[in-house]
SERO-4910 file (N, C-alpha, C, O; in steps of 0.05 Angstrom, whole numbers):
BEGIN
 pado doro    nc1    nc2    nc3   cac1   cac2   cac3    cc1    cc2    cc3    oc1    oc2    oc3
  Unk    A    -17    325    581    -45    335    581    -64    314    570    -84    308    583
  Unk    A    -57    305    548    -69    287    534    -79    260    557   -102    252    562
  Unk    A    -55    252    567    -61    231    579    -80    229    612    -93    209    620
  Unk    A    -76    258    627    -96    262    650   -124    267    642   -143    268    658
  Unk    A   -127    272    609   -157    268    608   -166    246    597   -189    238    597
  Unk    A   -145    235    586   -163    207    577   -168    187    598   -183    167    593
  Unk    A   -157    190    622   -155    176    643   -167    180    667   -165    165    687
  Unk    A   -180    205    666   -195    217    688   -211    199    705   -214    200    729
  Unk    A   -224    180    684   -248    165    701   -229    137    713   -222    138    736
  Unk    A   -225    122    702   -214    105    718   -192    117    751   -190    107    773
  Unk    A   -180    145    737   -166    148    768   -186    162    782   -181    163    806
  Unk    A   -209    173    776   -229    178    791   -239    155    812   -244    157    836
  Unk    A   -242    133    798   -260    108    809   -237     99    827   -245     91    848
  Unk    A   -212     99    825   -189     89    844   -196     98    867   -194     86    888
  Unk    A   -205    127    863   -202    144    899   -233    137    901   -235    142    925
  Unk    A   -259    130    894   -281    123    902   -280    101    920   -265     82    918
  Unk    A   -305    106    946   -295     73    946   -306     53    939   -321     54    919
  Unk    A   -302     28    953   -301      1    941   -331     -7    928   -350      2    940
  Unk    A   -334    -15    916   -372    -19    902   -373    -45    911   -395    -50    919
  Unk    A   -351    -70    912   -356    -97    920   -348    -98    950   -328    -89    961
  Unk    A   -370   -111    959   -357   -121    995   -329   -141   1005   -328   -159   1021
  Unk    A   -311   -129    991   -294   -142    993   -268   -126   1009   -275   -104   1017
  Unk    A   -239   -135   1017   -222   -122   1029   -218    -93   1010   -219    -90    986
  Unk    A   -215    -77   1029   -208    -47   1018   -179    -56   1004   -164    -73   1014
  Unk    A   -174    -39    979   -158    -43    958   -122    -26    977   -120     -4    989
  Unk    A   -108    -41    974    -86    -33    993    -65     -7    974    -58    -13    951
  Unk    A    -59     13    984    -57     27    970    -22     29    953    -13     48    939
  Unk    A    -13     14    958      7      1    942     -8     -1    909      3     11    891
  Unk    A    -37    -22    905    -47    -26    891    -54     -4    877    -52     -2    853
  Unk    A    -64     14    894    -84     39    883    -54     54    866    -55     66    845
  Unk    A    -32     48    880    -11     69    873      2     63    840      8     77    820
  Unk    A      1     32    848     20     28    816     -7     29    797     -2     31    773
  Unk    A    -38     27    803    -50     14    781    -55     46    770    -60     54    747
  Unk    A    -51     60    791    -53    100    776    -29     99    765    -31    106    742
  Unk    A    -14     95    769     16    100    753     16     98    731     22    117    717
  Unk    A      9     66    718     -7     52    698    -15     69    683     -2     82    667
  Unk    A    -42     71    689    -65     87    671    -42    120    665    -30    129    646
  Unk    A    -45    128    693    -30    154    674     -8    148    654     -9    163    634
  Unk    A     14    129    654     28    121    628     18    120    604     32    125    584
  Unk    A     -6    114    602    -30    101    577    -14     84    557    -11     91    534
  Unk    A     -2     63    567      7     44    551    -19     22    569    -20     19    594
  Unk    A    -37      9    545    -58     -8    555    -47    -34    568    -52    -39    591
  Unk    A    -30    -52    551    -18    -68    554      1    -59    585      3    -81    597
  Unk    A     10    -42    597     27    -43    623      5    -46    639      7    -63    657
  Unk    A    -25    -26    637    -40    -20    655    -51    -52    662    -53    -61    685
  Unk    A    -58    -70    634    -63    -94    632    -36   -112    660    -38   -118    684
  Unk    A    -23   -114    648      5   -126    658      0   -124    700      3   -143    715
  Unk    A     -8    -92    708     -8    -88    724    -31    -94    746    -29    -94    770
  Unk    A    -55   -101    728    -73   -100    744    -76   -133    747    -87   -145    765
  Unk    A    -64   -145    723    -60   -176    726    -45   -183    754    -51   -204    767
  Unk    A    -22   -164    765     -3   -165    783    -19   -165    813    -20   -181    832
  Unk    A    -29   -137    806    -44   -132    830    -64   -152    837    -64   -154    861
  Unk    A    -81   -167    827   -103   -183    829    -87   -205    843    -92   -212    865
  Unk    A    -63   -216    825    -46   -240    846    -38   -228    871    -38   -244    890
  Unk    A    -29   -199    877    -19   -202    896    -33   -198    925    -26   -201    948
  Unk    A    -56   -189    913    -75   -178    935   -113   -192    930   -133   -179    925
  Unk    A   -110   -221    936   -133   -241    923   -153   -223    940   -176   -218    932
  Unk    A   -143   -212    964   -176   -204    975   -189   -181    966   -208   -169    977
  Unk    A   -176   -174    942   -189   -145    934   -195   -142    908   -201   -121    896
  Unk    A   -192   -172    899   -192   -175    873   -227   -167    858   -231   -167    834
  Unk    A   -246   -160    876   -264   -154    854   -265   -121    853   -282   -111    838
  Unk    A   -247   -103    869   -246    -68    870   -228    -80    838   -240    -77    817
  Unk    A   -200    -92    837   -189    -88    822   -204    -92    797   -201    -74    780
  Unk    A   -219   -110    791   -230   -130    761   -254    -96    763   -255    -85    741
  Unk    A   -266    -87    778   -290    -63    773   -263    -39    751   -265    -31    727
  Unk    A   -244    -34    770   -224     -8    758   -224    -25    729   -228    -14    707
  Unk    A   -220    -50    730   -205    -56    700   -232    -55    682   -231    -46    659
  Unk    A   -246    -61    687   -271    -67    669   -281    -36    671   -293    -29    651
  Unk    A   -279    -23    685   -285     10    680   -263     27    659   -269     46    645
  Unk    A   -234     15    662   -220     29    650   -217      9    616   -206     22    598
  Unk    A   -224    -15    609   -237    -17    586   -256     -8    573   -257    -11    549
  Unk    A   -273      3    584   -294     13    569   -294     43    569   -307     54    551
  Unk    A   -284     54    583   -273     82    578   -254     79    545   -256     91    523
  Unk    A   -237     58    554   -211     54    521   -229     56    497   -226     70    477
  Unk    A   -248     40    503   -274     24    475   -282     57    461   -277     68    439
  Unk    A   -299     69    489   -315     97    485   -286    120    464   -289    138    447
  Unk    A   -260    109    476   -257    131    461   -238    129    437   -231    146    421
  Unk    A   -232    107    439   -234     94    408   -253     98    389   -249    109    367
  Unk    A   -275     88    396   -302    102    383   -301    126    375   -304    129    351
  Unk    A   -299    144    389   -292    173    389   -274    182    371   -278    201    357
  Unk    A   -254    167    370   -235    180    355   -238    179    322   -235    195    303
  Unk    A   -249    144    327   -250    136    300   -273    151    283   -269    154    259
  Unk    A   -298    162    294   -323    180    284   -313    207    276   -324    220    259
  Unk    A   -276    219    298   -270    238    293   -248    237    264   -245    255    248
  Unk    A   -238    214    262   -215    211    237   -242    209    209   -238    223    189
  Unk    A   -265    194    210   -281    193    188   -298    222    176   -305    233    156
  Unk    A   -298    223    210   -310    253    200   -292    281    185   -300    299    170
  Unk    A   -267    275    196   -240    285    179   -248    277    147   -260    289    129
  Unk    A   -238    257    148   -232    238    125   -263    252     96   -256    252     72
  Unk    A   -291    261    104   -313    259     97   -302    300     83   -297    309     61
  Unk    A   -303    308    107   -296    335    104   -283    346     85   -290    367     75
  Unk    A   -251    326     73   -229    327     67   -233    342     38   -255    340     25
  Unk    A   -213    355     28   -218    371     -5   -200    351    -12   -185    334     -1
  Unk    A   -211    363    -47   -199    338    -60   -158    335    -59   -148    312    -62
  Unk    A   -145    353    -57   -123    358    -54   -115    353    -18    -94    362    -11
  Unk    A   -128    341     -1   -125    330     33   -121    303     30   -130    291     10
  Unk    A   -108    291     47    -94    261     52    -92    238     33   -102    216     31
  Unk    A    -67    259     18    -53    247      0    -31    232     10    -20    245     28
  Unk    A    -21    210      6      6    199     20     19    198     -8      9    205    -29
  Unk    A     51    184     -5     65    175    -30     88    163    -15     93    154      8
  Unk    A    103    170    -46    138    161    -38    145    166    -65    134    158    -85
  Unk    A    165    181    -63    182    185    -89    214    169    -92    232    170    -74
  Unk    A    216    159   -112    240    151   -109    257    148   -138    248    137   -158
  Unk    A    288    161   -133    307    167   -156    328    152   -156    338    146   -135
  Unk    A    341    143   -184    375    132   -180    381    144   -211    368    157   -227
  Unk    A    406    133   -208    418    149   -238    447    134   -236    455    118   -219
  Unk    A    457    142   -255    491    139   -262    501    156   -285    487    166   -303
  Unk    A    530    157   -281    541    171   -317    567    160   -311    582    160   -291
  Unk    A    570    148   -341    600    140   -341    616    154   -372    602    163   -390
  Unk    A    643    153   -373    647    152   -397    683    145   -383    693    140   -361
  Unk    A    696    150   -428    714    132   -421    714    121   -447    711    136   -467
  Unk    A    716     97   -449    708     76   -471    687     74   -480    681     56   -495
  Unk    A    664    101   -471    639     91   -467    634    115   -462    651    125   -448
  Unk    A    601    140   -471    602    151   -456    567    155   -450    553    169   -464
  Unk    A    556    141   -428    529    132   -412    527    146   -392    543    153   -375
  Unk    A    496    154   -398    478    173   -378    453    155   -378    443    146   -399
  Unk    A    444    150   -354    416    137   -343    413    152   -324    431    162   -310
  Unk    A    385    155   -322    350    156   -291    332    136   -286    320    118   -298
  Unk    A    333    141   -275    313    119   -263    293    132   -247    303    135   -225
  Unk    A    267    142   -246    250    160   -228    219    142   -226    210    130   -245
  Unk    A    207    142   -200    188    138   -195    170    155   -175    184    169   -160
  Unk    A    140    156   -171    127    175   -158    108    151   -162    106    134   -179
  Unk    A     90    156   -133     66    144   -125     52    148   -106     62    145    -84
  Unk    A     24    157   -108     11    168    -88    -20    158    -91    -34    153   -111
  Unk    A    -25    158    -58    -39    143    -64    -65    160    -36    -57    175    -18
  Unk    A    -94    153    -41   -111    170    -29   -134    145     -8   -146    128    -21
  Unk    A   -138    146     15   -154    124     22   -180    149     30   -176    171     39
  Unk    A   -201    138     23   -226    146     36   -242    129     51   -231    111     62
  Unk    A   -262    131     53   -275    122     76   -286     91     59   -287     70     72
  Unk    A   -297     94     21   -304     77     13   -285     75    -18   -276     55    -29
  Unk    A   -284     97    -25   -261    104    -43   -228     97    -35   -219     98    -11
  Unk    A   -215     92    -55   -189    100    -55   -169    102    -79   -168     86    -97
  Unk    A   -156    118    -78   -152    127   -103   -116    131   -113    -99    146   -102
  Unk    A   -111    110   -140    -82    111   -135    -68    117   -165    -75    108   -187
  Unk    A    -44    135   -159    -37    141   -183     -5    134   -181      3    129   -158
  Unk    A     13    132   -199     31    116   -203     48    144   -233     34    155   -250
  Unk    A     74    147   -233     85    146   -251    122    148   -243    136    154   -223
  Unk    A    126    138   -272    155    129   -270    166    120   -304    153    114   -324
  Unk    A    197    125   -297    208    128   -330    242    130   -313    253    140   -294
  Unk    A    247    109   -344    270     94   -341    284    114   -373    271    117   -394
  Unk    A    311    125   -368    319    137   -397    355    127   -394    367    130   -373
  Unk    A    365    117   -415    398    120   -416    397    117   -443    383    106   -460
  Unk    A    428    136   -442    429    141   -467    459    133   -478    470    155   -473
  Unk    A    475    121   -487    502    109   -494    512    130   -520    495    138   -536
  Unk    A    531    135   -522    550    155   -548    533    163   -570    530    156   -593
  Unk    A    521    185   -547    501    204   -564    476    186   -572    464    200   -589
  Unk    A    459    157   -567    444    147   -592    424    139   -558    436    133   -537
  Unk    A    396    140   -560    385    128   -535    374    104   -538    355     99   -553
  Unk    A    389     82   -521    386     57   -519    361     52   -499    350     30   -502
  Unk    A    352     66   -481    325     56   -458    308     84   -461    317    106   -455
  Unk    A    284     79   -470    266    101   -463    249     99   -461    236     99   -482
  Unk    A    229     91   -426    205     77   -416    189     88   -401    202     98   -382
  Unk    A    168     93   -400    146    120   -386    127    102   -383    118     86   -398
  Unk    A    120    109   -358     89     96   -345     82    110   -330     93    116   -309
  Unk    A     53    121   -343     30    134   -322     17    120   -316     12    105   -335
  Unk    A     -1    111   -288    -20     94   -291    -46    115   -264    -39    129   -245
  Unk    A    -71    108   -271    -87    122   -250   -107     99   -239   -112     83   -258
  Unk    A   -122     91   -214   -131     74   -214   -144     76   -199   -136     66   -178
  Unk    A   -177     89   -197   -199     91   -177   -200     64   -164   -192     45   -177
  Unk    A   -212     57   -132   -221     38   -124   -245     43   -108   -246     65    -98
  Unk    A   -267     24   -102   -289     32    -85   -293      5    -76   -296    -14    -91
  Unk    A   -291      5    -48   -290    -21    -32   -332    -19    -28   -349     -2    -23
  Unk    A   -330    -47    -33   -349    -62    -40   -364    -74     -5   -383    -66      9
  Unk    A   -349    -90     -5   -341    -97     31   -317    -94     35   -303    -76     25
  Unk    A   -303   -125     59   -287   -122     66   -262   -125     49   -240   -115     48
  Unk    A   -274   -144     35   -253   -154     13   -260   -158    -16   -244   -167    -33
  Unk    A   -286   -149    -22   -288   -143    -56   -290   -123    -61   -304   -110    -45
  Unk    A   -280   -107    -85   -282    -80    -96   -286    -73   -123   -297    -91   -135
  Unk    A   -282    -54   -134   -296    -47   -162   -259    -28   -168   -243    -20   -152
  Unk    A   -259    -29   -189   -236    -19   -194   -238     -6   -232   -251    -18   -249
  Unk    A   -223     17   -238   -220     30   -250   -186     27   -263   -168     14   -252
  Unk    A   -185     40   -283   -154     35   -297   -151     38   -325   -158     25   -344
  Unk    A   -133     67   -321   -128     90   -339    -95     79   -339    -88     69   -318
  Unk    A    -79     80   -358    -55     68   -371    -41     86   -385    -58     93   -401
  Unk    A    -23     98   -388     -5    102   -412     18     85   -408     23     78   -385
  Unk    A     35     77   -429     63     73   -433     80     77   -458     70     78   -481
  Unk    A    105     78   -452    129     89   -480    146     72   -477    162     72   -458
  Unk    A    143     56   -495    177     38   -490    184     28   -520    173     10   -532
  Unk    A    206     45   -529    213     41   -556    221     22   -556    211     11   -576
  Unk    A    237      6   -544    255    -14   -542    244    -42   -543    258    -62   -548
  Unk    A    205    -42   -537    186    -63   -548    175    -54   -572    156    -67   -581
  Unk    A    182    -37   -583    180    -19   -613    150    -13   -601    133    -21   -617
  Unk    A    141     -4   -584    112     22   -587    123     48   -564    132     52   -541
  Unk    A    116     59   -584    120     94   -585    101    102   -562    111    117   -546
  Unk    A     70     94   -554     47    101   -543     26     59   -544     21     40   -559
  Unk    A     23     68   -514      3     47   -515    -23     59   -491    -15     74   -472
  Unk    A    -43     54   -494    -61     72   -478    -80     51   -475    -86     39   -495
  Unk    A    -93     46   -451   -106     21   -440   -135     34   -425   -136     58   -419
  Unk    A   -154     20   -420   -174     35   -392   -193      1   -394   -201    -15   -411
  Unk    A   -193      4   -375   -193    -17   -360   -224    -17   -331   -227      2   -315
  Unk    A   -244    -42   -329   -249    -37   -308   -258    -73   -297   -257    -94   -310
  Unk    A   -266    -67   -268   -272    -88   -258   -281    -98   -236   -293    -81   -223
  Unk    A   -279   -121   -225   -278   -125   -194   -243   -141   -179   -224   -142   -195
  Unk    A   -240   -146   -164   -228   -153   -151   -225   -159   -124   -237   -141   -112
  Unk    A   -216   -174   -108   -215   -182    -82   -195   -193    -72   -179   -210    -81
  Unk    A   -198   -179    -45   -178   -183    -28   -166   -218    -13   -179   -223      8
  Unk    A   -154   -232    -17   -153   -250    -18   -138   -266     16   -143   -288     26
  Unk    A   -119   -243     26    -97   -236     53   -113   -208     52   -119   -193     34
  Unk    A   -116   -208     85   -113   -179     89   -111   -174    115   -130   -174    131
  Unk    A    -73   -166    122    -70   -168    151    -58   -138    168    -66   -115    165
  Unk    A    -42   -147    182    -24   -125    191     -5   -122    180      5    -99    178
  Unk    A     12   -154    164     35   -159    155     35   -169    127     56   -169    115
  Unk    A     19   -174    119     18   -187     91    -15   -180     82    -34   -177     97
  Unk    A    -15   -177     57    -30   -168     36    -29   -178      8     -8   -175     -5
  Unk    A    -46   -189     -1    -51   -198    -27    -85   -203    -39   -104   -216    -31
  Unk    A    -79   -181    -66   -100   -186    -73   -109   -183   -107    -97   -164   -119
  Unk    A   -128   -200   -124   -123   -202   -140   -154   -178   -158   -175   -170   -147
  Unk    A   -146   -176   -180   -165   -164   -198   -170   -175   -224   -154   -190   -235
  Unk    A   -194   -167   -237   -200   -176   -275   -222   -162   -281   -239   -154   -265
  Unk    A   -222   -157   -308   -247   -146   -324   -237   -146   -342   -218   -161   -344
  Unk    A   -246   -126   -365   -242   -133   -390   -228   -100   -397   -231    -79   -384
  Unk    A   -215   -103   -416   -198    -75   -427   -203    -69   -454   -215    -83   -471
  Unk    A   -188    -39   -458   -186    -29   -487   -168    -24   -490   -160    -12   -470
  Unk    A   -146    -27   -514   -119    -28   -510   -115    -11   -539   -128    -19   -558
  Unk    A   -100     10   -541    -96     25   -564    -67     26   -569    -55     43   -557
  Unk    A    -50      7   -588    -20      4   -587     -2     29   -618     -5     25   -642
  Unk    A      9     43   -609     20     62   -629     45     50   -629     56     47   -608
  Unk    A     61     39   -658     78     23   -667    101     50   -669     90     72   -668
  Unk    A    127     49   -670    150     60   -672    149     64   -711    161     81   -724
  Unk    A    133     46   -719    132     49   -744    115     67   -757    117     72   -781
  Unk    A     93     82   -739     76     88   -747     48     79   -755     28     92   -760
  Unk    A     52     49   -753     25     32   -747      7     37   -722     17     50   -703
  Unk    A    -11     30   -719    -19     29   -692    -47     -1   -699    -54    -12   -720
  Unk    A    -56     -5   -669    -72    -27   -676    -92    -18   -651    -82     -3   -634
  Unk    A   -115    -25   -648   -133    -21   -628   -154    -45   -622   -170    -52   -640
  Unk    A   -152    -61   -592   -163    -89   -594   -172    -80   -567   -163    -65   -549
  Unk    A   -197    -98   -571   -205   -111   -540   -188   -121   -520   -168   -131   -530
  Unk    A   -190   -123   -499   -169   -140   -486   -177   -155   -451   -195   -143   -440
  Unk    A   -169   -170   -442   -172   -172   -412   -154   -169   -397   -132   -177   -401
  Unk    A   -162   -154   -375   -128   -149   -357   -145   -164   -330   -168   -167   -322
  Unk    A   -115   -174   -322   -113   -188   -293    -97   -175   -274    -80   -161   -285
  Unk    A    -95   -174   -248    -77   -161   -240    -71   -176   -211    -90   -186   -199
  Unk    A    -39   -177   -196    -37   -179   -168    -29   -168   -161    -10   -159   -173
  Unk    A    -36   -155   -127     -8   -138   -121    -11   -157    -86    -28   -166    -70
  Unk    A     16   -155    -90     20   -168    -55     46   -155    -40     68   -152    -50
  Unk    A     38   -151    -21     57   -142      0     66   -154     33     48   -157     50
  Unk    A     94   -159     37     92   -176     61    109   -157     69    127   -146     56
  Unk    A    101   -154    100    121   -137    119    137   -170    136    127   -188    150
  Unk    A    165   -163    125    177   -187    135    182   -181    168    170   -193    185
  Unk    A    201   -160    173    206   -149    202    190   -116    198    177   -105    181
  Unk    A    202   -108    228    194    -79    225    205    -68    199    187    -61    184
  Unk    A    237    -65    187    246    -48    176    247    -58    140    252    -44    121
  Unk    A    238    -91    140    242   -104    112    215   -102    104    197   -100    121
  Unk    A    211   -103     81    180   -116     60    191   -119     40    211   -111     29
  Unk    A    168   -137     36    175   -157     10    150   -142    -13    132   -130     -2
  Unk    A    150   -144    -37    119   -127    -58    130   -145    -82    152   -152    -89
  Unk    A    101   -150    -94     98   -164   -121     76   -143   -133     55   -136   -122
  Unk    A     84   -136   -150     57   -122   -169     64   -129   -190     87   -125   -198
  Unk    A     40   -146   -207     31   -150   -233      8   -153   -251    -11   -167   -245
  Unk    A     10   -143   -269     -5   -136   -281      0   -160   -310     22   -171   -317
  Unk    A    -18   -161   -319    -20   -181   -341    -43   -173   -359    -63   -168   -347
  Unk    A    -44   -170   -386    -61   -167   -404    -58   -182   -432    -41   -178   -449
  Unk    A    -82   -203   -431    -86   -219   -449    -98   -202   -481   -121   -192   -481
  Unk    A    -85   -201   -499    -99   -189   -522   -109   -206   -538    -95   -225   -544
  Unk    A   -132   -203   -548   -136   -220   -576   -155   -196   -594   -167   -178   -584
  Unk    A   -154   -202   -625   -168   -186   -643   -188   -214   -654   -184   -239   -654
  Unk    A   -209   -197   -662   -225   -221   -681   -250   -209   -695   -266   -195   -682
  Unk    A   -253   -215   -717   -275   -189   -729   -303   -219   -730   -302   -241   -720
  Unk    A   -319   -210   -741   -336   -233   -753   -343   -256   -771   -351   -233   -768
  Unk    A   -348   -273   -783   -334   -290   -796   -314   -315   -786   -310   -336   -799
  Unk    A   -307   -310   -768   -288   -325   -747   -264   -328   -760   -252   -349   -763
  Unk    A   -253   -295   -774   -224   -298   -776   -214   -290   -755   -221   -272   -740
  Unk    A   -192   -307   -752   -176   -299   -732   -142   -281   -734   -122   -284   -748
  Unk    A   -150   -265   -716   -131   -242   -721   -109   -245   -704   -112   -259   -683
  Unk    A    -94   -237   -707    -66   -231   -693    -70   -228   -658    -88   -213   -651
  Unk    A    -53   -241   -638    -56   -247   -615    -34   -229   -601    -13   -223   -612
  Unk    A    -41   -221   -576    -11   -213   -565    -20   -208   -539    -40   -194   -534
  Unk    A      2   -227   -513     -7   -222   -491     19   -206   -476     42   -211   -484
  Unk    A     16   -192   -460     39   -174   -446     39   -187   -416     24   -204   -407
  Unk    A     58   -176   -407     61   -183   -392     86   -160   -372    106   -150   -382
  Unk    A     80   -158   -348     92   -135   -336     85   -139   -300     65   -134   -287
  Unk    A    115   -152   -290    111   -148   -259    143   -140   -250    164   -139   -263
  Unk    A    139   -137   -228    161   -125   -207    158   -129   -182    140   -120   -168
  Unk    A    184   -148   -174    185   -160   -145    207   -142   -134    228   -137   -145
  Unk    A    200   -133   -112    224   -128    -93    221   -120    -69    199   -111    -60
  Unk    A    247   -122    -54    252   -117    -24    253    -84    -18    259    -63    -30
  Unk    A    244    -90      0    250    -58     15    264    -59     44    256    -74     61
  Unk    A    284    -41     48    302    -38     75    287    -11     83    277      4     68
  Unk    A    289     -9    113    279     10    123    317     33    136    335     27    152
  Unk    A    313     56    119    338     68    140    330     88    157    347    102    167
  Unk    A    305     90    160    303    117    169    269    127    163    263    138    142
  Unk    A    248    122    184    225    128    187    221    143    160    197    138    156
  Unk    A    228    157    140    220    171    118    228    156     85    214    158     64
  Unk    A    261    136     90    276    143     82    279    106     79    281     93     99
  Unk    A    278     95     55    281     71     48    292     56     26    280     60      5
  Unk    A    314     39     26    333     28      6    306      6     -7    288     -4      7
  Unk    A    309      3    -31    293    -17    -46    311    -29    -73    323    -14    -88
  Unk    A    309    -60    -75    325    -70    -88    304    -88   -100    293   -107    -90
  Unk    A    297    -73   -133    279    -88   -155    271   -105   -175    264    -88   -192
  Unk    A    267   -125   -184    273   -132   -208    244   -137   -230    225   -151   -222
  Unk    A    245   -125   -255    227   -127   -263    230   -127   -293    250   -117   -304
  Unk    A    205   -144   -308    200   -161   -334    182   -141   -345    166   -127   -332
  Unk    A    186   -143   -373    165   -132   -389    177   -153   -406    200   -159   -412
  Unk    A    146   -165   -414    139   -188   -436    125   -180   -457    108   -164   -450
  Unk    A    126   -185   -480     99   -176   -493    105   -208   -518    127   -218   -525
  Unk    A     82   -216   -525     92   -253   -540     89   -241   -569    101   -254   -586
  Unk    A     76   -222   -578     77   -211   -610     88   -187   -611     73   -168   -612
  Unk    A    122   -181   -610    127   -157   -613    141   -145   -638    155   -162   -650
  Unk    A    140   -127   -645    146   -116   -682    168   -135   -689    173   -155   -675
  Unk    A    182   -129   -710    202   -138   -720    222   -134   -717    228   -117   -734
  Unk    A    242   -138   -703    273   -127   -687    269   -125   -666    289   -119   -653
  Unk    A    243   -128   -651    241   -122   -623    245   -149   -604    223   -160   -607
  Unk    A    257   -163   -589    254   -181   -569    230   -186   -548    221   -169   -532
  Unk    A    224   -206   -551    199   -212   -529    199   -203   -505    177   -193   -498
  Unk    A    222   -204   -486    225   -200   -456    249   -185   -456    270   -192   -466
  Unk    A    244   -156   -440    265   -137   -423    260   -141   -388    240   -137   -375
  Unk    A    285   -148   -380    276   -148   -356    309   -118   -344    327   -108   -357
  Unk    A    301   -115   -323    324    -88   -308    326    -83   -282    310    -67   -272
  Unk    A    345    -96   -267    345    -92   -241    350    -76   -232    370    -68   -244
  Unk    A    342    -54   -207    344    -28   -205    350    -26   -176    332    -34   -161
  Unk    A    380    -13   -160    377     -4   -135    364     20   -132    371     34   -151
  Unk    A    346     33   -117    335     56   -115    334     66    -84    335     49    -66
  Unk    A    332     96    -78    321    104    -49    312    115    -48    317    137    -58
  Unk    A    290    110    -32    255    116    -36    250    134    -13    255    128     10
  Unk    A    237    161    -21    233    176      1    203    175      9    191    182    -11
  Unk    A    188    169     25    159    167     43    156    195     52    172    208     65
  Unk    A    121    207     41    112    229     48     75    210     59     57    223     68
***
């Protein structure tokens, strides 16, 4: 159904006749170049009418009229559609065209040993017409003979409003828990610009900065509260149909400093995650991760760098 009306006018103009004084169009021609159009793959109808023009030079300006009629019919309703998806898109409540992907792994062992780990992530994300809007959370827990050795939580929320094509304004709301860098609570908000630097069919990269507020709650019960600057990249390459490649990082430079020009205690973090993605299944995707958490001033007993490689499989909504 779909396709006898989008095609009406060009097979209309097939059975009209000829508008150029040229040989009447032989109907071999007329036959495959309707076949064509009713398929609505553009590229065959393309393919075909390239055919027909070689094979039949004396009729070549009926053919070039159908083709140049049946492009601009394509244009008009492209147009159309796209006024109909914005006008969707404008309409939409706040709870309408949401996308995501959730994705889980785990293990339990015992024995010599007796270990329970999760591993959970969720991400969803909202495009509007000038807005877009993305939220993020995920948490890593295992726990070894009764005592918990990993316990890591990240919320993150992150308005965007495209500017043009490639600069934007950006927002950035933070939580994190990770005992294991000794803070209990760290809570960030963040804003800025950023720009798109790649922006294709297959690859994507683009960078952000402004300035932050960084509120760090110590395992000890300390906490500290500093100015800060965050930077950020995220890049994505679609290698084939079924592989991609993703870098997201985030970086935040801290410094404290009151007046007087003492200088206070420094600490820069640091937090990205590279990995592959396999495609198994239009919904349904293997991802193999590896990712760093740095921080260069961390409490006392705590180590500078955790890094944790993660197989996961990622479900697409």
């Amino acid at each position: 159904m779909r396709n006898a009306c989008l095609f009406a006018a060009p097979l209309f103009l097939l059975a009209s006749p000829a508008i150029a004084q040229d040989a009447p169009m032989p109907e071999a021609a007329r036959a495959i170049i309707n076949a064509a159009i009713a398929d609505g793959d553009a590229d065959d109808v393309e393919a075909v009418v390239y055919a027909a023009r070689t094979a039949f030079p004396d009729s070549a300006t009926q053919i070039d009229t159908v083709w140049s009629e049946y492009q601009a019919q394509q244009a008009a309703l492209a147009a159309e559609q796209a006024a109909a998806a914005e006008a969707e898109i404008r309409q939409a409540g706040l709870f309408d065209n949401w996308s995501g992907q959730g994705q889980i792994g785990g293990f339990q062992a015992s024995g010599n040993s007796d270990e329970i780990g999760i591993s959970a992530a969720l991400e969803l994300n909202r495009e509007g017409i000038d807005w877009e809007h993305r939220l993020r959370a995920s948490a890593d827990y295992r726990r070894t003979d009764g005592v918990t050795s990993r316990e890591q939580f990240l919320a993150r929320y992150e308005p965007r409003y495209q500017i043009n094509e490639r600069l934007f304004a950006f927002g950035l709301a933070q939580y994190e828990r990770n005992t294991r860098q000794g803070f209990s609570g760290r809570y960030a908000v963040s804003g800025g610009l950023g720009y798109k630097l790649i922006d294709t069919d297959t690859m994507d990269l683009s960078i952000k900065a402004g300035p932050a507020y960084r509120v760090t709650e110590f395992v000890d019960g300390t906490s500290t509260s500093r100015l800060a600057g965050l930077f950020g990249l995220d890049f994505d390459w679609q290698l084939s149909d079924s592989i991609k490649l993703t870098q997201d990082a985030n970086s935040t430079v801290e410094t404290g400093s009151e007046a007087l020009l003492i200088v206070d205690s420094t600490n820069t973090s640091l937090s990205a995650i590279t990995g592959v993605e396999a495609g198994i299944s239009d919904s349904l995707t293997a991802r193999l991760a590896w990712a760093i958490e740095y921080d260069s001033n961390p409490p006392a007993g705590s180590v500078s760098t955790d890094t944790i490689t993660r197989f996961t499989l990622i479900y697409g909504f």
